[in-house]
C-alpha positions in Angstrom: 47.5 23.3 -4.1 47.5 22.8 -8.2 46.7 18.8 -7.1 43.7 20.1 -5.0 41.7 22.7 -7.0 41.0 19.6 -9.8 40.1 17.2 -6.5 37.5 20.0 -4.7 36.1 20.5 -8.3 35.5 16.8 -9.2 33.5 16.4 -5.8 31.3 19.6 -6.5 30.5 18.5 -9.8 30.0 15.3 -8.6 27.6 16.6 -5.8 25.7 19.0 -7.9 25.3 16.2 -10.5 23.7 13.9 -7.6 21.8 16.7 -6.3 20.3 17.7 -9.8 19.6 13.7 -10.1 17.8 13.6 -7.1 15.6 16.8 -7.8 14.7 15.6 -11.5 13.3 12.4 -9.7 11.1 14.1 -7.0 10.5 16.4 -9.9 8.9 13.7 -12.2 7.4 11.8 -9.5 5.6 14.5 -7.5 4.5 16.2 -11.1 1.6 13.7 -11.1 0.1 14.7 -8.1 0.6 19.0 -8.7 -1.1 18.4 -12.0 -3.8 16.5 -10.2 -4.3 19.4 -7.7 -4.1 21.8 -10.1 -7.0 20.7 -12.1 -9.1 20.0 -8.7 -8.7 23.6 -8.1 -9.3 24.9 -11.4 -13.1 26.6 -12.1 -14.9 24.6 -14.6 -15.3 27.3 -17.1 -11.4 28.0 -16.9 -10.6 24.0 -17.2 -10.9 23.6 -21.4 -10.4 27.7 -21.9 -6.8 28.8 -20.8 -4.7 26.4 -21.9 -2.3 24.4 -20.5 -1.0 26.5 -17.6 1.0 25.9 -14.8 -1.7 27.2 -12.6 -4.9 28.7 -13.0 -6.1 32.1 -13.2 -8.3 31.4 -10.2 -8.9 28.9 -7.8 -11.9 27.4 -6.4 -12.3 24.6 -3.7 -16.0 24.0 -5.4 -15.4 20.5 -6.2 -13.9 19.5 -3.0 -17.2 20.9 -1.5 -18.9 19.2 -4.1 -17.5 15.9 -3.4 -17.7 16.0 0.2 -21.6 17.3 0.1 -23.3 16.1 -2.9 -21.8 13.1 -4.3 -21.4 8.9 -2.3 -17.9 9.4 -2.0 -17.8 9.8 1.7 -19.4 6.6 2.0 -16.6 5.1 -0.5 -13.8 6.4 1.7 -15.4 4.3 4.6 -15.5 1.2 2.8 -12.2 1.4 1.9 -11.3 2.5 5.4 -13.1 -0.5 6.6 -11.9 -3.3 4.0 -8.0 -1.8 4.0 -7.6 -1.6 7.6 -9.8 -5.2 8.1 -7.3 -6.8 5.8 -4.1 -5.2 7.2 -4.7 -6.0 10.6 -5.8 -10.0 9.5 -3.3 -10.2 7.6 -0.4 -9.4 9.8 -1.7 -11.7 12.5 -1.5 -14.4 9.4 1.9 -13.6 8.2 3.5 -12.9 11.7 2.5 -16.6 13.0 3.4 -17.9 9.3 6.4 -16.1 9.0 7.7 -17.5 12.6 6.8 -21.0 11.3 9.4 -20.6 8.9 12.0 -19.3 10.6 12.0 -21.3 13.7 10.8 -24.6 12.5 11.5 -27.3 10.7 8.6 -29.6 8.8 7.9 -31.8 6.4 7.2 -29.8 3.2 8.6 -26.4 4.3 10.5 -26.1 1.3 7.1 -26.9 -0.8 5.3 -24.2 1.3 7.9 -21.5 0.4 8.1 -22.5 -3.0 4.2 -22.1 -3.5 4.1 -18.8 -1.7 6.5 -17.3 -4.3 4.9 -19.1 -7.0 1.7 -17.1 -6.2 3.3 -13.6 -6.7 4.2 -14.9 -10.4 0.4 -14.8 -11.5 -1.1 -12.1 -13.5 -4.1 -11.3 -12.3 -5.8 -11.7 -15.0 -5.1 -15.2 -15.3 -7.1 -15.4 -11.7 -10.3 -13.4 -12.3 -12.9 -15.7 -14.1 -12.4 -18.8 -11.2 -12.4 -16.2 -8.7 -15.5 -14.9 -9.5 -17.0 -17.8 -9.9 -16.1 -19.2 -6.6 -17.0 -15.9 -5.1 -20.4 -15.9 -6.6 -21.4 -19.5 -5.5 -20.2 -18.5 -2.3 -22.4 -15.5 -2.2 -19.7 -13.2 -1.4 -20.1 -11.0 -4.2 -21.3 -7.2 -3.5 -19.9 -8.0 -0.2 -17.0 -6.1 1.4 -16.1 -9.5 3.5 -15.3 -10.9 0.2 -13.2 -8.4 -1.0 -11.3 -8.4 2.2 -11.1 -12.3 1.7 -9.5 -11.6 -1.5 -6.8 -8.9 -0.5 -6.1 -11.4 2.3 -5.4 -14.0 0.0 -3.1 -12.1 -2.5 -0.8 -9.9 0.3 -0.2 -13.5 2.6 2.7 -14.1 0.7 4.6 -11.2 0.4 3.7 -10.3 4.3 4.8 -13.6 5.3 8.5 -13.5 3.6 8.5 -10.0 4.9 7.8 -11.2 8.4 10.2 -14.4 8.1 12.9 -12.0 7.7 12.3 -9.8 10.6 12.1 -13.5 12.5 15.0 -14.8 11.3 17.1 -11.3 12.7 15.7 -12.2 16.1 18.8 -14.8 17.9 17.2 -17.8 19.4 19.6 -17.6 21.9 16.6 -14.7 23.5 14.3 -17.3 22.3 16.2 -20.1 24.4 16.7 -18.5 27.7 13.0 -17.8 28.1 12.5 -21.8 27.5 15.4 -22.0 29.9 13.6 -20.3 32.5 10.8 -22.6 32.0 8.9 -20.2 29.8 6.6 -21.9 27.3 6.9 -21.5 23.4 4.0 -18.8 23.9 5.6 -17.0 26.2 8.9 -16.8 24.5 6.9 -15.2 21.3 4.8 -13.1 23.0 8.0 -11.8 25.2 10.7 -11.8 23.1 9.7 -12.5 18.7 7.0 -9.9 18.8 8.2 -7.0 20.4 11.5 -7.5 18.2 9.3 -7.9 15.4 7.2 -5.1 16.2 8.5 -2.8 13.0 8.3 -6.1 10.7 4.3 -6.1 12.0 4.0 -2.0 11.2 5.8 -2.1 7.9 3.5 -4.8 7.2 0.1 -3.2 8.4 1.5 0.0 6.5 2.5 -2.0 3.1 -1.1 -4.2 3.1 -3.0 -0.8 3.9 -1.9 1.0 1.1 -2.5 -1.9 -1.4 -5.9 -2.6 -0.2 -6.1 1.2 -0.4 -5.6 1.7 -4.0 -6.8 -2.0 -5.7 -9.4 -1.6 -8.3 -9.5 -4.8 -10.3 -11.1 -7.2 -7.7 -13.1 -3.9 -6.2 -14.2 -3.4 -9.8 -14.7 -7.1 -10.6 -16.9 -8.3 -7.4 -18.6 -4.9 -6.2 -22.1 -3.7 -8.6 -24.1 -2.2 -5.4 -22.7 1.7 -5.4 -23.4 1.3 -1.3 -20.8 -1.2 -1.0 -18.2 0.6 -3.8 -15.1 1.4 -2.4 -12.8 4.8 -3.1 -11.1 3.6 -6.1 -14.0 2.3 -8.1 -16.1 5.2 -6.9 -13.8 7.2 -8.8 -15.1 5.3 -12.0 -19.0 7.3 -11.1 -17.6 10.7 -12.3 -17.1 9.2 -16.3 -20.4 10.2 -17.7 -21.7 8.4 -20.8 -21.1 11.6 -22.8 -18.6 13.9 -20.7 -16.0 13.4 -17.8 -16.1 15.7 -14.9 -12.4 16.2 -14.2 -12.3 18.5 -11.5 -14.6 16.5 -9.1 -12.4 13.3 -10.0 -9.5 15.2 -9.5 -10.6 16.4 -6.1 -11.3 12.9 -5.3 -8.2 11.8 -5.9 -6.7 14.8 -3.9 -9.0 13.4 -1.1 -8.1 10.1 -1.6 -4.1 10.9 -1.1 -4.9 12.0 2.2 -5.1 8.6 4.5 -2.7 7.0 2.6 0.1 9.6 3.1 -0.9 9.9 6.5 -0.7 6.4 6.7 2.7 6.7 5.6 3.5 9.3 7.6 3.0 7.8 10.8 4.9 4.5 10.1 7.4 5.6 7.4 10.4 4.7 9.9 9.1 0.8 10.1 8.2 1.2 6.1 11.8 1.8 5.5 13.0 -1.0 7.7 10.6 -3.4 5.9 12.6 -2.3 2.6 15.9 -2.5 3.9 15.4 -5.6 6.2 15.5 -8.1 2.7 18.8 -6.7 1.4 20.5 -7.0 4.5 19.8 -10.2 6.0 20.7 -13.4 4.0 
């Protein structure tokens, strides 16, 4: 009894202390977006007047109506819609037939292909920008949302294709095998056995490319000028005036702009996990 008083007392400190660790980090995480709604909400004559509150005096949903009715940001959200879920669904087709490639076969330069796949992830963006506008621009693909999904294509190839390697290489060839056994075809054995096995490496993928494509503003910013073609995260850019920044109609935006993304993630959070998980697990 005196051994196990100091034993149950160790493990509820040790609980609480993980529990308070784990609430500080939803905490500071989560803080971003309450301060976000909270200034979205707040009435324009109360936003530089009270303070710094935790929540307003009163609430208004005027700039969501605002946004919604009087501004080009519906528009944005569809172009984004359009160019994120363009390059998600390309670029899982891409990295699913890539990714098999690398698991199941073997080729001269493999090795060299894998090597320059990584190598790509290494680059600042930065360094990228000038030649890329300049082959986008003799190409004519600037102010064009094809470009821009060209672009996001390019850049998410590599880590979708390692991500969809991994998922291949947890399938056994022996399932692989007995459909060639049966006198399947190569086809047939992916389209019967590697892709429904690989069907949460292909969500986690779609879900991972979406949100990137979502929330990209360099390339958006570098290659879109026409406001009709903008998409959501440079339209945000239209509410910093030359003299004065409307906050709570950027705000609201942003609030607005949370919404397919977390449904998004929502809806394939189980396969987004997986995706995580699938690299530490799997030499």
């Amino acid at each position: 009894m005196i051994k196990s008083v100091p034993l149950r007392y160790r493990r509820l400190s040790s609980g609480a202390g993980l529990y308070l660790a784990v609430a500080a980090y939803v905490v500071f995480a989560l803080f971003p977006i309450f301060w976000t709604l909270k200034i979205s909400v707040t009435p324009t004559a109360l936003l530089y007047t009270q303070g710094a509150t935790i929540w307003p005096a009163r609430t208004t949903f005027h700039n969501y109506v605002a946004v919604l009715l009087t501004t080009d940001f519906p528009r944005f959200f569809l172009n984004s819609i359009l160019v994120s879920g363009a390059t998600s669904l390309i670029v899982t087709v891409l990295a699913s037939a890539a990714g098999y490639a690398l698991s199941r076969f073997r080729f001269r330069g493999k090795q060299a292909v894998a090597f320059l796949l990584l190598l790509t992830q290494t680059f600042p963006l930065v360094m990228v920008i000038p030649p890329i506008y300049r082959i986008m621009g003799s190409l004519h693909l600037t102010n064009s949302l094809g470009g821009l999904v060209i672009i996001y294509v390019a850049f998410n190839i590599p880590f979708a294709t390692f991500l969809m390697q991994t998922f291949c290489d947890g399938v056994p060839r022996d399932l692989e095998d007995a459909v060639l056994i049966d006198g399947g075809t190569r086809l047939q054995a992916l389209t019967r056995v590697i892709l429904p096995l690989t069907l949460p490496g292909m969500m986690a993928t779609i879900g991972f490319v979406f949100t990137a494509a979502w929330s990209e503003l360099l390339f958006a910013l570098m290659l879109i000028d026409d406001p009709s073609r903008m998409t959501f995260a440079v339209g945000l850019l239209s509410f910093i005036g030359k003299f004065d920044v409307d906050w709570g109609q950027m705000m609201a935006a942003s609030m607005l702009g949370l919404v397919p993304a977390c449904l998004f993630f929502l809806l394939l959070q189980r396969y987004l996990v997986e995706g995580l998980s699938a690299g530490a697990v799997k030499g």
